[in-house]
N, C-alpha and C positions, 0 to 999 in steps of 0.2 A: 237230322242226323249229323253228329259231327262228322267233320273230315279234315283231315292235314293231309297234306300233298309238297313232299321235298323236293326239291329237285336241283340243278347246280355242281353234282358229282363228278369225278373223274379220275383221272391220272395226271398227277402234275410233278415236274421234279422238285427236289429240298430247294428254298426259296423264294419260291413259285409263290401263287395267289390264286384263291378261288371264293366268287358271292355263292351260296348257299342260299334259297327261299324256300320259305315254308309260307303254301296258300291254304287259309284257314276257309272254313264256313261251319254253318250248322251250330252259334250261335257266337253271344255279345263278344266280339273279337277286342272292339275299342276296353273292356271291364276286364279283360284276360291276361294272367300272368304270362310270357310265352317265354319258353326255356327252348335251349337246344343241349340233346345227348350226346355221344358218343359211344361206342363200343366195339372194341377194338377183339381182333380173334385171341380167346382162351383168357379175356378179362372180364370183367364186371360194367355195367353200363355206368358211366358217368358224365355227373353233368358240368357240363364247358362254361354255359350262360344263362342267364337270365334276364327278363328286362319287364317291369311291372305298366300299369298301365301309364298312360302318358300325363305323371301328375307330379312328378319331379321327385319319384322314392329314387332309390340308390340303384345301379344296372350292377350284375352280381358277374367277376370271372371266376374261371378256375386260375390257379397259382402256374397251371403248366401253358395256360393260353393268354394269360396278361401280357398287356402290349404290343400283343402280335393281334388275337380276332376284335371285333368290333362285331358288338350285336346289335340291329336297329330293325322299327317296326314302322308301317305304315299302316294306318288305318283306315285308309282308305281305300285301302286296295286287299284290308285283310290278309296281310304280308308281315310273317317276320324274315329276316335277315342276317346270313353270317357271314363277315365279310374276313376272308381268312388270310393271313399275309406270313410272310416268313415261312413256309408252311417246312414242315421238319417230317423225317420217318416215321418218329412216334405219335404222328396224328394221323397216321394210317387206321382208321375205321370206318364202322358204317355211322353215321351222321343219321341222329330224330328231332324230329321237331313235337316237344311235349305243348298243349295247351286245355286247359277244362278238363282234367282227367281222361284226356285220350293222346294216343301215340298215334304219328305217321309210321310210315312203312320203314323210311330209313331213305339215305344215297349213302353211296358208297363213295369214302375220299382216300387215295391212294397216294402217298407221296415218295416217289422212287426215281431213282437218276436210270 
């Protein structure tokens, strides 16, 4: 059975910094694309990042989290990773971790002074 499991959420003010993990199982974690969402209230879910398996393809941002997140994966712990810095109002959402065609549940990241 898969499972993703988010976790890392909170309240932090504009500025601020927050790691994001997503712990995978339930299958080849090291073969798996792992992306993370967002969805923020009264919009569309969208995707922040992406990071392909560990074989040197290209790691994918969005235009409004360039150079501020960092997405990384260990594979050995079956972990991906959203290392989020600068963090602004408008990345106030709930945060997924996609991988294998399944969804985690979500955390919640709030960013407010």
């Amino acid at each position: 059975q898969v499972q993703l499991v988010e976790s890392g959420g909170g309240l932090v003010q504009p500025g601020g910094s927050l790691t994001l993990s997503c712990a995978a199982s339930g299958f080849s974690f090291s073969s798996a694309v792992m992306s993370w969402y967002r969805q923020a209230p009264g919009k569309q879910r969208e995707l922040v990042a992406f990071i392909p398996p560990t074989d040197g393809h290209i790691i994918y941002y969005s235009d409004s989290v360039k150079g501020r997140f960092t997405i990384s994966r260990d594979d050995r712990k079956n972990t991906v990773y959203l290392q989020m810095n600068n963090l602004k109002p408008e990345d106030t959402a709930i945060y997924y971790c996609f991988g294998f065609t399944s969804w985690g549940r979500g955390t919640q990241v709030t960013v407010s002074s």
